[in-house]
MARPA-513051 format. One record per residue (C-alpha): residue in one letter; x, y, z negated. Coordinates in steps of 0.1 Angstrom, whole numbers, plus 5000, padded with zeros to 4 digits. Layout:
REM MARPA-513051
AXYZ;...
***
This chain:
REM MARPA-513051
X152869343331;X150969323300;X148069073294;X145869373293;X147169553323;X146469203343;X143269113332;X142169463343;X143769473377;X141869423403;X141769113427;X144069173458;X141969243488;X141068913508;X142168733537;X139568753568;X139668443586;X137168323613;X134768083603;X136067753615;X139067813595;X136867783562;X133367583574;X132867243566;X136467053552;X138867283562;X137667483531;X139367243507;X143367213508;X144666823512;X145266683479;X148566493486;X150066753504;X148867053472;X150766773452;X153866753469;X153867173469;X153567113431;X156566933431;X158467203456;X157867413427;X159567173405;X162667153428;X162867503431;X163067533390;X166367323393;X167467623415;X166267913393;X169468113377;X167468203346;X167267823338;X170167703319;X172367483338;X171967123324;X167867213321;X168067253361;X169666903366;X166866813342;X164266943367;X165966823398;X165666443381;X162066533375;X161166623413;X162666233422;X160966053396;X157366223407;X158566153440;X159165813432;X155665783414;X153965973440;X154765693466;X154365383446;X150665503439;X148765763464;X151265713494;X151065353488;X146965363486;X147065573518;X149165343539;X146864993525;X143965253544;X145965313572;X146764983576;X143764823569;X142065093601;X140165293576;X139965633596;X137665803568;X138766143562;X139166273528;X137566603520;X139766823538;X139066633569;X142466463568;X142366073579;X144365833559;X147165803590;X147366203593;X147966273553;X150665963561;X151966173589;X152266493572;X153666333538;X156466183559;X157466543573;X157566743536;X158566423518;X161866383540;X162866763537;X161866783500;X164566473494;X167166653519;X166666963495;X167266763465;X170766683482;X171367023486;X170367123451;X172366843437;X176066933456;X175367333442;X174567153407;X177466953405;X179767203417;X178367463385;X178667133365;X182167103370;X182967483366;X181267403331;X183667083322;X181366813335;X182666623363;X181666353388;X184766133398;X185065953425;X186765593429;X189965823443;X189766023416;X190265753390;X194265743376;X195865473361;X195165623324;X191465543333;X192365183343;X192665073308;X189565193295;X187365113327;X188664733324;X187664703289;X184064873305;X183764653335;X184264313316;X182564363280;X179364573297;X178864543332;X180364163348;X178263953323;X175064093332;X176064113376;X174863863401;X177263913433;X175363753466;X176363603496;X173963663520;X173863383547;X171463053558;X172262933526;X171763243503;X168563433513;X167863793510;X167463793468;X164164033458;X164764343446;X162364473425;X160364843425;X162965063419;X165964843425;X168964953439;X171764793449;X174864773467;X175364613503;X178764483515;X180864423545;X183764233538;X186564023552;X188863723539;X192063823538;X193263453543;X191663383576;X189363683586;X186363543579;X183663753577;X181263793541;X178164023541;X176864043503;X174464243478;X175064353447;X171764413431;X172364673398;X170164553368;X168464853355;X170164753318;X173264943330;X173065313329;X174065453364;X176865643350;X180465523330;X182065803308;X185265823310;X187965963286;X188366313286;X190766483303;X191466823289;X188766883274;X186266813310;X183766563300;X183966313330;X181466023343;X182065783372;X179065653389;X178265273388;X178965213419;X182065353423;X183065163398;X182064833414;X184264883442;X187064943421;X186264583413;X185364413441;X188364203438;X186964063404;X183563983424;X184863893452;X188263733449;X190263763480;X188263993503;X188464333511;X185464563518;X185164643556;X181764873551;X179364903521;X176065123516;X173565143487;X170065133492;X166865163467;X163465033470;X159765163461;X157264903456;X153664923460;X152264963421;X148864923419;X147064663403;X144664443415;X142464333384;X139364093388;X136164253382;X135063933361;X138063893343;X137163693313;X140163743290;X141264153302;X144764123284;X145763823300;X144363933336;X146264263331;X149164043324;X149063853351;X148664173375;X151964313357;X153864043373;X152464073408;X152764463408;X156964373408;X156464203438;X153864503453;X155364533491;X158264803497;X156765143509;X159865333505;X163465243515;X165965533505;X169565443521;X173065553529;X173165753557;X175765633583;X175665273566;X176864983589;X174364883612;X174764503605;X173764603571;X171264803581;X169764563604;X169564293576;X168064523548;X165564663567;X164764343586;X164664143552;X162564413535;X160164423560;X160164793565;X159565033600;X161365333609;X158965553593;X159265393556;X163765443555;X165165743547;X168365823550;X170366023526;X173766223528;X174866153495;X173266063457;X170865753462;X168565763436;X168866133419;X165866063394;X168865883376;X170466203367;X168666283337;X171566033323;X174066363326;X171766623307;X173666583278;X172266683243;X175566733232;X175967033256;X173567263236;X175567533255;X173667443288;X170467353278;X167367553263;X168267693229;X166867463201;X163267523192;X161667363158;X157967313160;X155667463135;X153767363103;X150967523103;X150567783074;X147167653066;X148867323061;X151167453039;X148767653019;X147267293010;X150267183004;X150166963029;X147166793024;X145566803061;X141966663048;X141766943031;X143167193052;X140467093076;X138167113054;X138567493048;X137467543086;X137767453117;X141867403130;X143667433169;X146867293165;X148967433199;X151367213207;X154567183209;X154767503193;X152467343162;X154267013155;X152166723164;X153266563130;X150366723117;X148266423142;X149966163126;X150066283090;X146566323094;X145965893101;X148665873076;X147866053050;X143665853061;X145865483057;X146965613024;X144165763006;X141965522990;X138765742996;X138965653036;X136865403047;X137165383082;X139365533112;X138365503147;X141065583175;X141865643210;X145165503227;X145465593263;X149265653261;X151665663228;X155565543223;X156965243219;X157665283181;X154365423176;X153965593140;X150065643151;X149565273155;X151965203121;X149565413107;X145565203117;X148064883109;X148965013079;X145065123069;X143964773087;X146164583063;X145064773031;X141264653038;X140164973058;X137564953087;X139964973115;X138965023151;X141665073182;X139865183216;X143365053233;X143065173274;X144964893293;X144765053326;X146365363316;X149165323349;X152465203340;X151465213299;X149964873309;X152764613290;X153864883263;X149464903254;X149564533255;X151664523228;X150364763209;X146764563209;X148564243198;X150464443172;X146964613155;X144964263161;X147864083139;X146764373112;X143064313117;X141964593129;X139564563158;X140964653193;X138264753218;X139664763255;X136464973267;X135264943304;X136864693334;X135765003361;X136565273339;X139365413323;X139165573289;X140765883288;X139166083260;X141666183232;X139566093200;X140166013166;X137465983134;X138365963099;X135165843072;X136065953041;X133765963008;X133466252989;X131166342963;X129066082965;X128766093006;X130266063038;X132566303054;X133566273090;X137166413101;X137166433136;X140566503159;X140066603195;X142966663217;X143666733253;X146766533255;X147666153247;X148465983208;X152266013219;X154666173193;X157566213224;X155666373252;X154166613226;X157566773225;X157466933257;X153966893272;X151567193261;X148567043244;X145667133221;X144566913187;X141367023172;X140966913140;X137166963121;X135066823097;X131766963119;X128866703107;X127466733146;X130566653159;X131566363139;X128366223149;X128966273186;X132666113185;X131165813167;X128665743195;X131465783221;X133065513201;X129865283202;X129065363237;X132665223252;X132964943224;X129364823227;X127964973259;X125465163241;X124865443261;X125165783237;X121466003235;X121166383224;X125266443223;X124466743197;X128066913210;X130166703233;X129866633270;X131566353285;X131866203319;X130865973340;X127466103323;X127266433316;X130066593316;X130066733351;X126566823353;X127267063321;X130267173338;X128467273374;X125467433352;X127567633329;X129167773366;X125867833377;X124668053347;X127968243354;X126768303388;X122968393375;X124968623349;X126868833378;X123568883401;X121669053372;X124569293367;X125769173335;X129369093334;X130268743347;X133668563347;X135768243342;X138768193328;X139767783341;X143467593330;X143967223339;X146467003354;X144166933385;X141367093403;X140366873437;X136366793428;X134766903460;X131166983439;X132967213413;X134867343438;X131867423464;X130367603425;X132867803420;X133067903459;X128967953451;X129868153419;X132368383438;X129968453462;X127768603434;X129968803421;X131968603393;X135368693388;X137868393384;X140968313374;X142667993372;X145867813353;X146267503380;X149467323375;X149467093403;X146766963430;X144567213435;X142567173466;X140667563460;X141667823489;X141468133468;X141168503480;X139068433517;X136968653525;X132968513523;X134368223505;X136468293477;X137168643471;X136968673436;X138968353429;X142768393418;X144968063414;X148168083396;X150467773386;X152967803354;X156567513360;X158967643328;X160167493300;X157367333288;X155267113311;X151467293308;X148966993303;X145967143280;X142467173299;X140367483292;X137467653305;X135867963289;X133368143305;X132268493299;X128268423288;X127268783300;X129668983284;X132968903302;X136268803292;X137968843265;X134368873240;X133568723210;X130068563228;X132068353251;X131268003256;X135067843250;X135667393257;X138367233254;X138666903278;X140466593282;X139466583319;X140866773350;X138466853379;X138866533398;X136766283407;X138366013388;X138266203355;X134366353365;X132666033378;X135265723367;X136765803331;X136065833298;X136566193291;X135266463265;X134166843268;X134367013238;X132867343228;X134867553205;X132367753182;X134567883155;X135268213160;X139168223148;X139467913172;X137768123199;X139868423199;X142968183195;X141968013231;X140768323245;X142568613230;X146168403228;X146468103250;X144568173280;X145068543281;X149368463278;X148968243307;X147168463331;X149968763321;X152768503322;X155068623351;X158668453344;X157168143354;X154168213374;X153468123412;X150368233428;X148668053454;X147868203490;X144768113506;X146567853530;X147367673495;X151267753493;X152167933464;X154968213458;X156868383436;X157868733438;X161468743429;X162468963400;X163769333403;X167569333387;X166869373348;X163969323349;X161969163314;X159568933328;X156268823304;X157068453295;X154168253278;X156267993267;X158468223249;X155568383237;X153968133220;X157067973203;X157968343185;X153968403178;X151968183150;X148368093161;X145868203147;X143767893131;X147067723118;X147668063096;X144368263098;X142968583105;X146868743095;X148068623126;X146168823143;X147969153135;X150768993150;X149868993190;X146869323188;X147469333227;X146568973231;X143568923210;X141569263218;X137569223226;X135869433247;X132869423221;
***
């Protein structure tokens, strides 16, 4: 299907369902549970034959790390409810102790399926010349080099435990897995339980040599019961499991903390010892064993879950190896952006030739930090102004403000402390730019800062000049590899303006009047958002056309969801790009009808927020009102963050959002799911041969338009047409 052959079809015809399936909450979907469908879809990638074998394991890690995440934080914050007797439903009518009850259920068959995946994985794997061994499977060729293994890398750094009266149950920290042991003396019988807790300094699995030409690994554990004997002299092992642990991560931060670093700190080390929510463990281990773990770790029936085979899978991303090109995603280079080039890379000036929309990671995000560096560098900048919610360890953004900080430049870090487990890495970072003397703001103790924002002051010609960088995703020069993002780069007087008084509103608490552009939340963002729905609506009920194109991570906000339920109603057509929680039940009759949710899982993880809407003449036109937005539809980016809503007014920008991004996504189908109005989603399975429409594709063979100009536009005629 082209784009133009979708965004003409009509909507399917709608579900009729009696009213007390869609009145009062039931008309929302439970958040937790849209998540965990999210991360079905994820799962499901790792079994998708058009996805190169080593790419699948990739995804298969993926689903148990966001596992893993998902229950340290939301199934923690339910079960502190639960516990605690809250009974108040969320907005789908679900109390704390039912969403519980219904995680539990999918939770446990999405981490049986992982098995499952995993044993068809490893068997393609070894057909491919990578395999798994076993402690049987190790030969006395392997001895050699294992020894030199076990003692140089792996006995220093062990701590073997008794476990008796006089050596309590050690704590094992979020995350922590271990080994548990049943052995005997071979002297006298005697009888030895034990632990081996694994440090997490040791990767989980040893390569060993290769043996005609199979690349072969040995997991860690198996390689500690080769060596028991050097652990444990004289016993033997009678019964052994492993077993891993999830922690409770939140943090607990005092609302009149006086010194916020040293609070957060403090927090850091209590979140290690948050209470276990989640014990994952051998299935069929001893039942001494299991009596003591579970006893010791203070965990009921409904918290263990017992597994077939690989304990911790999140740890496979260790075996997608980049020296199998062969089984992984051909190589892809980013772009420099022609316009770039044209300046010869001078990105002040680039910018200054007209607005730019940097799509990444098909545009490199290099262009974001040239732009700070080339602003340390040039002696004409007087000031820089940034945002840090996440970025890497070995940040070249922050080298950058410590490099203009120590060459006498007005420096000022708005360093987010709270963004969830960045905390210790953005400590760091602060410390790191106050030692260069810039100023590091830490913004609000109830709010997060989430807005992506960076201002460059330059003078030229006798004034002031304000470069202003919006983006959509984080400062973070490693996730912009594979997470889909949008960098707006312009030198707009109004918007300069507006960034700076978000600057001074979180760093001084002065409260930002007549915004000239920008919306942002807690204040205004969501009012502009449920307005600009609402003229949508008032478009579509005096005939003229009326629609909304929508792509974010998250969409759970039950007043923008009840507005575009309202706008639906009125005759608005739209259609959305959602990820993963969406909490919208599309295509009911009386209540959504004209609503169509898709979600995109590929190659690229999609994490740009858009929302264009149609402004009487439909979509694609050159009159549409186009924003760009840090913030997903949630609550906690609407009324509790930071965030920014940008409008786009440049018309090559424009058509590049409208005309490319948004109308690729809407026709992708190689990676598409569509969601059903009980909030599952599907795919239709491909006919033999068939060429499916792949956006990702699409937009890594395809220049955008701003980063070369109008000649891209020649390029992609079926993707940029306008109806006026």
């Amino acid at each position: 299907m082209t784009s133009a052959d979708f965004l003409k079809a009509p909507f399917p015809a709608p579900v009729e369902l009696p009213p007390e399936e869609i009145a009062g909450p039931r008309r929302f979907f439970n958040r937790e549970l849209s998540w965990l469908g999210f991360n079905w879809r994820v799962l499901e990638e790792a079994e998708n034959p058009r996805v190169p074998l080593l790419e699948r394991l990739r995804f298969l890690s993926i689903s148990a790390a966001n596992l893993d995440e998902f229950y340290t934080v939301r199934v923690a914050g339910l079960r502190e409810l639960a516990h605690a007797g809250n009974e108040t439903p969320a907005a789908d009518g679900l109390t704390p102790s039912e969403q519980l009850e219904r995680i539990n259920v999918d939770a446990r068959k999405l981490m049986e399926h992982q098995q499952i995946v995993w044993d068809s994985l490893r068997k393609e794997m070894e057909s491919a010349g990578i395999v798994l061994e076993t402690g049987a499977g190790i030969r006395k060729s392997d001895r050699a080099h294992l020894d030199e293994v076990f003692l140089s890398n792996v006995f220093p750094i062990l701590s073997p435990l008794a476990i008796d009266p006089a050596h309590p149950f050690p704590f094992i920290p979020n995350t922590g897995f271990a080994l548990a042991l049943q052995m005997q003396r071979a002297s006298d019988k005697r009888e030895l339980k034990a632990l081996l807790p694994i440090p997490h300094q040791i990767d989980r699995f040893v390569a060993l040599p290769e043996r005609g030409g199979t690349q072969r690994f040995l997991p860690l554990e198996e390689l500690l019961l080769l060596y028991i004997n050097d652990l444990f002299p004289g016993y033997r092992v009678t019964g052994h499991c492993a077993f891993r642990v999830l922690r409770d991560s939140d943090l607990e931060v005092e609302d009149e903390a006086e010194d916020l670093v040293r609070e957060f700190e403090v927090a850091l080390k209590r979140r290690r010892r948050g209470e276990v929510i989640r014990l994952t463990i051998s299935r069929g281990a001893p039942a001494a064993l299991r009596r003591i773990i579970t006893g010791e770790l203070h965990v009921d029936e409904s918290e263990i879950i017992e597994l077939p085979g690989m304990i911790g899978v999140a740890d496979l991303s260790e075996l997608v190896l980049e020296a199998r090109r062969d089984l992984l995603w051909p190589a892809f280079t980013p772009r420099v952006p022609e316009r770039v080039q044209d300046h010869d890379g001078d990105m002040f000036a680039a910018i200054r030739q007209k607005d730019m929309l940097l799509h990444h990671p098909y545009e490199t995000f290099d262009m974001v930090i040239r732009f700070l560096q080339q602003a340390a560098a040039d002696p004409d900048v007087l000031a820089i102004k940034q945002t840090l919610y996440r970025t890497s360890n070995e940040s070249p953004i922050v080298a950058a403000l410590c490099e203009a900080a120590e060459a006498g430049k007005s420096v000022t870090a708005l360093v987010e402390l709270k963004a969830r487990f960045d905390e210790a890495a953005n400590i760091r970072q602060s410390r790191r730019l106050e030692r260069a003397g810039a100023h590091v703001v830490y913004g609000f103790l109830n709010w997060k800062t989430h807005a992506k924002i960076s201002t460059v002051v330059r003078r030229e010609g006798g004034k002031l000049v304000t470069y202003t960088h919006y983006g959509t995703g984080n400062y973070h020069p490693i996730t912009a590899r594979f997470y889909t993002d949008l960098s707006f780069f312009t030198c707009d007087a109004a918007l300069g303006r507006d960034a700076t008084k978000v600057f001074n509103f979180v760093g001084g608490y002065a409260e930002p009047e007549a915004l000239e552009n920008l919306a942002i939340s807690p204040l205004t963002l969501k009012s502009r958002l449920l307005d600009l729905i609402d003229r949508e609506g008032a478009n579509a009920e005096a005939g003229k056309p009326a629609e909304i194109w929508a792509k974010m991570n998250s969409v759970i906000d039950p007043d923008v969801i009840d507005a575009l339920y309202r706008a639906s109603g009125r005759g608005v057509r739209i259609d959305m790009v959602v990820r993963g929680i969406c909490g919208i039940r599309p295509g009911i009759k009386g209540l959504s009808e004209n609503i169509r949710v898709k979600s995109i899982v590929g190659r690229f993880l999609e994490h740009s927020r858009i929302v264009c809407f149609g402004n009487g003449h439909g979509l694609p036109s050159k009159k549409a009102r186009v924003f760009m937005s840090s913030a997903d539809w949630m609550g906690r980016n609407l009324d509790r963050r930071v965030e920014t809503l940008v409008e786009c007014t440049n018309a090559t920008v424009k058509a590049q959002i409208v005309g490319q991004i948004m109308a690729a996504n809407l026709a992708d189908e190689a990676q598409s799911w569509v969601m059903s109005p009980d909030g599952s989603f599907h795919r239709e399975p491909p006919a033999e041969g068939a060429a499916l429409f792949n956006c990702h594709r699409f937009f890594m063979e395809n220049p955008s338009l701003s980063g070369r100009g109008s000649a891209g536009a020649s390029d992609v005629p079926e993707l940029t047409h306008d109806e006026d």
